[in-house]
C-alpha positions in Angstrom: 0.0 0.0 0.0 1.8 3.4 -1.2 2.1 5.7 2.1 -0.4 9.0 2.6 2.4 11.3 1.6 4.2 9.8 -1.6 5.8 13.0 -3.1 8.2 14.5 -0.7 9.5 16.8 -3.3 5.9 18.3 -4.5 6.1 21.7 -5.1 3.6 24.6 -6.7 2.8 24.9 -10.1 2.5 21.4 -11.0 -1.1 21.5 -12.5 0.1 24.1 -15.1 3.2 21.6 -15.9 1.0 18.9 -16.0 -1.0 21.1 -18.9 1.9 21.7 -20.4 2.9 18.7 -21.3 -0.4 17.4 -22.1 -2.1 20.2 -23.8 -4.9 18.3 -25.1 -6.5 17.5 -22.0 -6.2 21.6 -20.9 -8.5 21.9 -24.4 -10.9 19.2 -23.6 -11.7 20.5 -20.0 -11.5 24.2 -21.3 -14.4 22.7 -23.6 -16.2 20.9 -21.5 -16.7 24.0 -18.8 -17.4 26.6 -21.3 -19.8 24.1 -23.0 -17.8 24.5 -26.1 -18.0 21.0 -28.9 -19.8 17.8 -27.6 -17.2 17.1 -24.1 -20.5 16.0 -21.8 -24.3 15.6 -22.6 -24.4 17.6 -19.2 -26.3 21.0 -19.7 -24.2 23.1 -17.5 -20.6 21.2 -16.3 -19.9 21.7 -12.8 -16.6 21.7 -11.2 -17.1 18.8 -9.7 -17.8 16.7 -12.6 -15.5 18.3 -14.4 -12.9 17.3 -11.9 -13.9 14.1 -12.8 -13.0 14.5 -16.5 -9.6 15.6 -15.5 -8.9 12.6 -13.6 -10.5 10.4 -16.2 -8.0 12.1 -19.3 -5.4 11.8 -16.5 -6.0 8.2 -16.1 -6.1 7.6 -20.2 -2.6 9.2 -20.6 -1.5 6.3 -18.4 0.1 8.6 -15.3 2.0 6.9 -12.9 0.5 6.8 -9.4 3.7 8.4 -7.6 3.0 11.6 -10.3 0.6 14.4 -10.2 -2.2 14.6 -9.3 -2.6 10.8 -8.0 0.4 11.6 -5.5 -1.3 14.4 -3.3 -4.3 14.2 -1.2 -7.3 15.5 -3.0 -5.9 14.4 -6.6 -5.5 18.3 -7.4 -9.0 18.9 -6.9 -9.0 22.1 -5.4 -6.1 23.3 -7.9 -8.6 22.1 -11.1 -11.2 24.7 -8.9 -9.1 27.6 -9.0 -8.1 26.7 -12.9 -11.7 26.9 -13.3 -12.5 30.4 -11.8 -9.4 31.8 -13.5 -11.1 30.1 -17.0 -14.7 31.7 -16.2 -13.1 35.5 -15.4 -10.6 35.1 -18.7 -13.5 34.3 -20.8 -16.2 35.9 -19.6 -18.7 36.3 -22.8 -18.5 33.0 -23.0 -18.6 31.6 -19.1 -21.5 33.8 -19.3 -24.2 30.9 -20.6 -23.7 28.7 -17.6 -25.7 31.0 -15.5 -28.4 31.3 -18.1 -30.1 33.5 -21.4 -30.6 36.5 -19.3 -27.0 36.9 -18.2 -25.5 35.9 -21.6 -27.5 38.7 -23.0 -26.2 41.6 -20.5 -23.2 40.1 -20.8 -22.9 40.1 -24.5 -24.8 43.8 -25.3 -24.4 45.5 -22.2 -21.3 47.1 -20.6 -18.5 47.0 -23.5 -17.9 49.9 -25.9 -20.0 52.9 -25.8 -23.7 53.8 -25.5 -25.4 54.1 -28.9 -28.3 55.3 -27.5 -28.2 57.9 -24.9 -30.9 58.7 -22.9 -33.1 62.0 -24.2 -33.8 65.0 -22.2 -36.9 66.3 -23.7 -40.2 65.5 -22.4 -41.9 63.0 -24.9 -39.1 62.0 -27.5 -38.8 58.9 -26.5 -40.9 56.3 -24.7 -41.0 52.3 -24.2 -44.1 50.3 -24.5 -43.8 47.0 -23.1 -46.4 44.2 -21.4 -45.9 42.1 -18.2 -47.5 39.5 -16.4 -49.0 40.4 -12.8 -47.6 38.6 -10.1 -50.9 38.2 -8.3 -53.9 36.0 -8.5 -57.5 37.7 -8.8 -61.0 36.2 -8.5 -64.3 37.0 -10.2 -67.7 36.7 -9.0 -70.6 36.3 -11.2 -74.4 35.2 -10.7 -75.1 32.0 -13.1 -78.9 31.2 -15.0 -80.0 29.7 -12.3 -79.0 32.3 -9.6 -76.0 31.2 -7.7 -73.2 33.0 -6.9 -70.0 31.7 -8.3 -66.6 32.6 -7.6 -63.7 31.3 -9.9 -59.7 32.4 -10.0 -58.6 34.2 -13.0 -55.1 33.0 -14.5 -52.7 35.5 -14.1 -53.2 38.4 -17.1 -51.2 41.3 -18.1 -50.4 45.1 -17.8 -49.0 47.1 -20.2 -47.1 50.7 -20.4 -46.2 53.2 -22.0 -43.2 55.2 -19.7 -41.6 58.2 -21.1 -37.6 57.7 -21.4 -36.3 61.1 -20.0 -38.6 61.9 -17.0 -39.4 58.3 -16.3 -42.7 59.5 -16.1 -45.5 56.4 -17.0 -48.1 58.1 -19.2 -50.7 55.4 -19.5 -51.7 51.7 -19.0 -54.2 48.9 -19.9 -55.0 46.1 -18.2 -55.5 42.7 -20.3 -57.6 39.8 -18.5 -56.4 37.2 -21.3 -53.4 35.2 -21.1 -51.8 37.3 -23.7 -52.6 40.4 -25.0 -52.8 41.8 -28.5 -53.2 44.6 -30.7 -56.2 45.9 -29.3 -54.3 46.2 -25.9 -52.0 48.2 -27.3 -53.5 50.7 -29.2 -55.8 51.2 -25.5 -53.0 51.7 -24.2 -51.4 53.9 -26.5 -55.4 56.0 -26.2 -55.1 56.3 -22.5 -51.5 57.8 -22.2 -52.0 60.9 -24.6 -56.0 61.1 -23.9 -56.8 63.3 -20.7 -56.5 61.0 -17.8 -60.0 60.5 -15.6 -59.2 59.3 -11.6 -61.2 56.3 -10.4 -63.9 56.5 -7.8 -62.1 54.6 -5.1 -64.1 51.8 -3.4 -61.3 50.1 -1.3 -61.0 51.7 2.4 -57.2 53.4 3.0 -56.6 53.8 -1.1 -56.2 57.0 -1.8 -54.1 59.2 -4.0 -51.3 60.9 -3.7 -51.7 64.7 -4.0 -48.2 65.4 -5.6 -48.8 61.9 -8.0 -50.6 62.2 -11.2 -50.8 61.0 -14.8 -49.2 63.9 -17.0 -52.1 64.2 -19.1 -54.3 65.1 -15.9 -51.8 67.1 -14.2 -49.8 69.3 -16.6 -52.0 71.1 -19.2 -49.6 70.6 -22.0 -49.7 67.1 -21.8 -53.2 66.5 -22.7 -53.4 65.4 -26.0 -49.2 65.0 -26.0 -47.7 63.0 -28.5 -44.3 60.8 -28.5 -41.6 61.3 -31.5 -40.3 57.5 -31.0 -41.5 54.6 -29.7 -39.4 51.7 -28.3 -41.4 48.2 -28.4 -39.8 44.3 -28.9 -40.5 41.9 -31.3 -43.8 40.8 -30.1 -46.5 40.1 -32.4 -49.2 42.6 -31.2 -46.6 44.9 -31.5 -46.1 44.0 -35.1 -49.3 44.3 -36.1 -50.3 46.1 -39.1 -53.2 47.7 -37.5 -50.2 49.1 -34.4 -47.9 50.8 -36.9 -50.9 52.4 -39.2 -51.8 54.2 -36.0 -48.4 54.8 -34.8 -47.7 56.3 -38.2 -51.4 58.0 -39.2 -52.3 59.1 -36.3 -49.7 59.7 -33.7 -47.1 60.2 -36.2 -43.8 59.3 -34.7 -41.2 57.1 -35.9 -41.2 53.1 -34.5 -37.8 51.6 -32.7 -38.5 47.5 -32.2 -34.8 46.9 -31.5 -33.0 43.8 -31.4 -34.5 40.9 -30.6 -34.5 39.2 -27.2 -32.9 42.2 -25.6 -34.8 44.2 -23.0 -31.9 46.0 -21.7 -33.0 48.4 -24.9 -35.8 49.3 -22.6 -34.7 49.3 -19.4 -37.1 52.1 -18.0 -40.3 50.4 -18.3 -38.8 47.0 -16.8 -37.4 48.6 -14.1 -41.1 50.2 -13.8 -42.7 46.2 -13.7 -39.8 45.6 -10.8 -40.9 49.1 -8.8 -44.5 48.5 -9.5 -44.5 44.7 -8.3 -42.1 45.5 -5.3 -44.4 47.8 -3.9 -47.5 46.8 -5.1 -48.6 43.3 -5.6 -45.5 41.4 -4.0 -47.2 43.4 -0.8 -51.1 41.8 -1.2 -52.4 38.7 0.3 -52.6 36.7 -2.8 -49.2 37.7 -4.4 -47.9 34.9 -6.2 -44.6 36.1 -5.5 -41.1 36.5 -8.1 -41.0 32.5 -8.6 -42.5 29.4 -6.7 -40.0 29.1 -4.3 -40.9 32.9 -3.3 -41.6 32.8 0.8 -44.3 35.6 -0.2 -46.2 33.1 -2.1 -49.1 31.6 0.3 -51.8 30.2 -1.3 -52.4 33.1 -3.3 -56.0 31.3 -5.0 -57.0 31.0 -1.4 -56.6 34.4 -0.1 -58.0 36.2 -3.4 -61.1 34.3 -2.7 -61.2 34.5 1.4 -60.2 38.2 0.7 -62.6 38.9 -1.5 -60.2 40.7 -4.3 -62.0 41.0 -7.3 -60.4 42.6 -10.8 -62.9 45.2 -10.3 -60.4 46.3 -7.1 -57.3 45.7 -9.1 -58.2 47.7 -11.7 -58.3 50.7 -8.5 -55.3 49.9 -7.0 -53.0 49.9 -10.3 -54.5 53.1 -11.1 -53.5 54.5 -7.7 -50.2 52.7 -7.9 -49.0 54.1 -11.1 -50.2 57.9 -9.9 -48.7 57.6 -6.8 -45.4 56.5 -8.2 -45.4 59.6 -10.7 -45.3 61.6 -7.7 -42.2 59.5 -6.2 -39.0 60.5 -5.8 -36.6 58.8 -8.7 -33.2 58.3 -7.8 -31.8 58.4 -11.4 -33.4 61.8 -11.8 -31.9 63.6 -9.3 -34.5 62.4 -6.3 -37.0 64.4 -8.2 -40.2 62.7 -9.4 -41.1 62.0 -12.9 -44.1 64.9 -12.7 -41.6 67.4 -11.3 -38.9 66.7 -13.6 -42.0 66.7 -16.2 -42.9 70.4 -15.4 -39.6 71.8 -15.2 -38.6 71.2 -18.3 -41.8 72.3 -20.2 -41.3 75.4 -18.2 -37.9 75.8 -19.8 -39.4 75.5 -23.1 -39.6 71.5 -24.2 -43.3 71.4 -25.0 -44.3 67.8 -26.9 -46.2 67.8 -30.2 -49.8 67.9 -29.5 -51.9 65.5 -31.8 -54.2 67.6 -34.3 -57.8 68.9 -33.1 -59.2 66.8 -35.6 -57.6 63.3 -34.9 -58.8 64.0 -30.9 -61.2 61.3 -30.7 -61.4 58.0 -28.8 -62.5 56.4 -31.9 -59.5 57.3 -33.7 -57.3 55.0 -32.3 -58.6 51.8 -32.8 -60.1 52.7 -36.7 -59.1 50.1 -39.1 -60.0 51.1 -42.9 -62.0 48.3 -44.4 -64.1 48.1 -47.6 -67.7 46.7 -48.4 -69.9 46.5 -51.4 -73.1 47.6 -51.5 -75.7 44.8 -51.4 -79.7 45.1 -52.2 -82.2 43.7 -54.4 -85.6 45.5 -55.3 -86.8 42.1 -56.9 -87.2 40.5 -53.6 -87.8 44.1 -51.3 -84.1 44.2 -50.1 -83.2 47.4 -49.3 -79.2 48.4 -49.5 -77.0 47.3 -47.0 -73.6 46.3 -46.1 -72.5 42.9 -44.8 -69.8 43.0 -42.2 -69.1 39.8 -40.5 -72.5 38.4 -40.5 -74.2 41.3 -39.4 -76.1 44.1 -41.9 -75.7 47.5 -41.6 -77.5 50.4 -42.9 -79.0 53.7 -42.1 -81.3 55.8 -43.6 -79.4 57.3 -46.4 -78.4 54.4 -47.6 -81.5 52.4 -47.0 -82.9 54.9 -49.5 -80.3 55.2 -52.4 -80.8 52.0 -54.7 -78.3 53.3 -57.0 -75.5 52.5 -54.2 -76.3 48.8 -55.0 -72.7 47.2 -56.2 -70.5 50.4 -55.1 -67.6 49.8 -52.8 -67.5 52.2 -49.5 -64.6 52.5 -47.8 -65.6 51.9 -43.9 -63.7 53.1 -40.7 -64.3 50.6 -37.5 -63.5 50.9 -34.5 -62.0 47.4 -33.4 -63.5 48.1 -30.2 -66.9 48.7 -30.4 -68.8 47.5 -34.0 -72.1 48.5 -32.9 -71.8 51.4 -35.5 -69.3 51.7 -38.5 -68.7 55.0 -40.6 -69.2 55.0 -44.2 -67.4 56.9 -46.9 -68.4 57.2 -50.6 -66.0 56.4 -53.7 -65.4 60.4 -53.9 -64.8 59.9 -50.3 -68.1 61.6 -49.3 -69.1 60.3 -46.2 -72.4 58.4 -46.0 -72.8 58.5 -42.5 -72.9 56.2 -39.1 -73.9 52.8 -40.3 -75.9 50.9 -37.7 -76.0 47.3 -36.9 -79.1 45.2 -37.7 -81.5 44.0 -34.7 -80.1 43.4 -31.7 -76.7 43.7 -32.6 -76.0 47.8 -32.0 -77.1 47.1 -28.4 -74.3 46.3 -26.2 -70.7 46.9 -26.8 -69.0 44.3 -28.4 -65.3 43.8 -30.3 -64.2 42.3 -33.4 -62.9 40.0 -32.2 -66.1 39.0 -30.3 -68.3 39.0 -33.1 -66.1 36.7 -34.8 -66.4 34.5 -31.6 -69.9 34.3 -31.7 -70.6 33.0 -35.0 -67.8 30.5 -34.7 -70.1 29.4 -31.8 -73.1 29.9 -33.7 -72.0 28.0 -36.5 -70.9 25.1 -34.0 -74.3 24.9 -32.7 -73.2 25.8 -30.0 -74.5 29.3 -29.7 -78.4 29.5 -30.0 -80.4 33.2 -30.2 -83.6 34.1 -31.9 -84.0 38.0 -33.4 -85.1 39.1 -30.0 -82.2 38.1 -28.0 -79.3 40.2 -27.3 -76.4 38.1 -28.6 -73.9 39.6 -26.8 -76.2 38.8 -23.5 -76.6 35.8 -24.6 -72.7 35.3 -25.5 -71.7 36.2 -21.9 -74.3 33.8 -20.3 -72.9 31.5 -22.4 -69.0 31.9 -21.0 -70.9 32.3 -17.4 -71.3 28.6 -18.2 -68.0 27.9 -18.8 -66.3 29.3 -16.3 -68.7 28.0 -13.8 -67.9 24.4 -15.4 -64.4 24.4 -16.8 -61.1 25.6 -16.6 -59.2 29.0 -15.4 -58.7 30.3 -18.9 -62.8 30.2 -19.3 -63.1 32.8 -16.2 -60.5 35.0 -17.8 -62.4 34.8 -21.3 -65.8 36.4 -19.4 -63.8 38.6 -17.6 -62.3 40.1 -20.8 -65.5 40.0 -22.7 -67.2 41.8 -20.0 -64.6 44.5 -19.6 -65.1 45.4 -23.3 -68.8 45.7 -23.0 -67.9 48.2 -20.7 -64.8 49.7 -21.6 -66.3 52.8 -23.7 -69.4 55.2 -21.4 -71.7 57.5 -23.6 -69.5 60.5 -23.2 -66.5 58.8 -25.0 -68.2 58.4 -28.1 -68.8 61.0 -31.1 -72.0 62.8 -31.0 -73.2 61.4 -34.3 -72.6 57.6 -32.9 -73.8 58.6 -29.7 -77.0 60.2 -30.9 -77.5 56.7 -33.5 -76.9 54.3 -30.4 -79.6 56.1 -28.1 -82.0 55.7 -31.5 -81.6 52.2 -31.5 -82.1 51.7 -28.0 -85.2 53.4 -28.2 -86.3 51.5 -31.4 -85.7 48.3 -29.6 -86.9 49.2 -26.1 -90.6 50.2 -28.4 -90.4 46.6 -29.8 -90.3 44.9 -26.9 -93.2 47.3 -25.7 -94.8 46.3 -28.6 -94.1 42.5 -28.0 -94.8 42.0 -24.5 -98.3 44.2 -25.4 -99.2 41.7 -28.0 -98.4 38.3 -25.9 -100.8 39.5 -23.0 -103.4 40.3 -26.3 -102.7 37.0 -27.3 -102.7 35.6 -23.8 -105.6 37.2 -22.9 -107.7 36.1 -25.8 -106.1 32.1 -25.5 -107.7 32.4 -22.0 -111.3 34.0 -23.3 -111.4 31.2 -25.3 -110.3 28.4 -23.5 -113.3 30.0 -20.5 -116.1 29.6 -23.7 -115.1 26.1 -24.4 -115.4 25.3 -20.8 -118.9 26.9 -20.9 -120.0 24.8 -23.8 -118.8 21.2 -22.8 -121.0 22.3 -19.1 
């Protein structure tokens, strides 16, 4: 048996002799840590197993046991460790991966050469739009067909932003209840930063506002109506859209930065807004579900939403308060001012932001996609002109009387948001008017992308409503059933659906739509007058008669 200490003349620097003269085995564990070639199936090498590799080669090159590293105590183990750190600081791009995406990323575009995109001054130049997913878990209550009061978790949904890049200053938000949000979403949230900002009517007790906090648009008068000169988004596909850059180019006007891909240190303001907003908001509630699973924050948050009773109605309060209130923050990267004094200061000093023209200043503007229609009609069988737009007809009286229209195209602007009505333009680009949905349909505030959901279910059979029924009523009983029944995405389905049908009040909407709404309503509301009048007629007279035949059998 060879004796405990074999190598009485051992002395330092032998592992970097012993590479030396076998520099094939420095290459293979150089490889095999930086996870360079095909060394080891193993994702991420660690020291220790690739201190097994090294006395594995060591063992191929047939070294004699009274040589390095068999003649020392831990087989030049901890020598092989310090290699290791030396390899991971030397090559650092590179080392880099083993410690994940993320950190390869900073590592590789972050830090080195000089910035290429230095950070504006002026108010509104540049901003960064951007999504994330709320770490918190909400519940919805809702009253199903047969009267009981259900109460199902939502799935965690998103928030977007829009934060301005020079006075950090977040000028509007929009909250999606599906698990990923879309192009919709973002052109709301694009409308609420640069339309006039409206404060909440608090319900929760202890919420209040801030007075020093503030969206821009409601405290500084020249931000109403403000528009941005570049926006910063990532490679997302609602950002993509077509129906996103028509309005970013058409109507706001400014120029669109997506950046490279996979690389959110490009907008580094509005993640470091999701880390500010979560650390003091929902990483502070009941039903957080904390940064990761392993987060000691994270306590049954399904449970406490519903013991608590938090409902999206409330969160849809306390973001707006949080967001305000951190507008009238302190910043430490501006100078421990906040993002609303920083704002006002320099539009004092004479950086005022492009205002968006009088004549674009409409909520409907925003969400308007251009489409076209033909005119269809035939006097042979009494069919007066209409259009067809996604199963629906729509007409008014101007067209409803002009049979010459029959086979013209009109170019129609919809809002993506709200289809009840649809504005029509004339080759000569006359406008026609507010088109009108058929029957029920102009009733209750409904989306595109609704409608289009509907008659998918419709054609399923799985969908069923007469003329009289509101199928939007009838479309939201029907995901009432669902999420009584099924899954967690199904609750965040109605929830969405029900926030659209009442996303837009009366006093958003254009006069002329407003005014062609309210006729409707009162068209429909005299129908059903006039319905439930002749069921009791016919009621009544079923009973007159059914009292004579009595008489005549006695």
């Amino acid at each position: 048996m060879l004796q405990k200490n074999r190598n009485e003349s051992r002395k330092t620097g032998e592992f970097t002799r012993l590479l030396d003269t076998y520099p094939d085995i420095r290459e293979k564990i150089d490889n095999m840590y930086l996870g360079r070639k095909s060394e080891s199936l193993e994702p991420v090498a660690t020291p220790k197993s690739v201190f097994g590799y090294f006395i594995k080669l060591c063992r191929e090159k047939k070294i004699p046991l009274s040589e390095y590293p068999f003649n020392t105590d831990h087989l030049g183990r901890r020598a092989v460790e310090r290699y290791l750190k030396k390899l991971r600081d030397k090559h650092f791009n590179t080392a880099s991966k083993r410690y994940g995406n993320d950190a390869h990323q900073k590592a590789t575009n972050s830090g080195i050469g000089q910035q290429n995109h230095p950070t504006p001054i002026t108010p509104y130049q540049r901003v960064q739009c951007d999504g994330h997913r709320i770490d918190a878990t909400f519940a919805i209550w809702f009253t199903t067909l047969e009267g009981d009061e259900v109460c199902r978790v939502l799935e965690r949904f998103f928030i977007i932003t829009i934060v301005d890049e020079a006075t950090r200053a977040t000028l509007g938000y929009c909250i999606c209840y599906n698990k990923e949000y879309g192009a919709v979403e973002v052109l709301l949230c694009m409308k609420n930063a640069i339309m006039p900002h409206k404060r909440k009517v608090l319900t929760i007790p202890g919420l209040t506002y801030h007075d020093v906090g503030g969206f821009p648009s409601e405290k500084i008068p020249q931000a109403e109506w403000a528009v941005w000169e570049e926006i910063c988004f990532d490679n997302a596909k609602s950002h993509l859209a077509n129906i996103v850059r028509d309005r970013l180019s058409e109507l706001v006007g400014c120029s669109t930065n997506f950046g490279p891909v996979n690389m959110p240190m490009r907008r580094s303001f509005v993640e470091r807004f999701f880390e500010t907003l979560e650390a003091n908001g929902f990483h502070r509630l009941p039903n957080t579900t904390g940064g990761s699973h392993f987060d000691p924050r994270r306590d049954n948050p399904e449970g406490k939403a519903i013991q608590y009773y938090i409902t999206v109605d409330e969160l849809e309060e306390i973001v707006d308060v949080l967001i305000s209130n951190y507008n009238g923050t302190p910043n430490a990267g501006i100078s421990y001012l906040s993002p609303l004094e920083v704002m006002e200061q320099r539009i004092r000093k004479g950086m005022i932001p492009r205002v968006l023209d009088e004549s674009k200043q409409s909520s409907f503007a925003f969400l308007q996609s251009n489409e076209t229609r033909e005119v269809k009609g035939d006097i042979s069988k009494g069919k007066r002109p209409f259009i067809y737009y996604y199963g629906v007809e729509y007409r008014n009286d101007i067209l409803a009387q002009s049979g010459e229209l029959v086979g013209t195209t009109l170019t129609l602007h919809v809002n993506l948001d709200d289809i009840r009505t649809i504005r029509a333009f004339l080759p000569d680009g006359s406008e026609l008017g507010v088109l009108s949905a058929a029957g029920k349909w102009s009733l209750t505030q409904h989306s595109l992308k609704m409608r289009k959901q509907i008659n998918l279910l419709k054609r399923r059979k799985l969908l069923h409503f007469t003329t009289w029924d509101d199928p939007i009523y009838m479309y939201l009983e029907y995901l009432k059933t669902k999420a009584a029944k099924g899954r967690k995405s199904n609750a965040n389905t109605y929830a969405n659906a029900k926030q659209v049908t009442e996303r837009n009040k009366p006093d958003e909407l254009d006069k002329q739509e407003r005014e062609v709404i309210e006729l409707e309503e009162a068209q429909s509301k005299a129908l059903e007058e006039a319905r439930d009048k002749m069921n009791k007629i016919k009621e009544a007279e079923h009973h007159t008669t059914h009292r004579r035949f009595k008489a005549k059998i006695y």
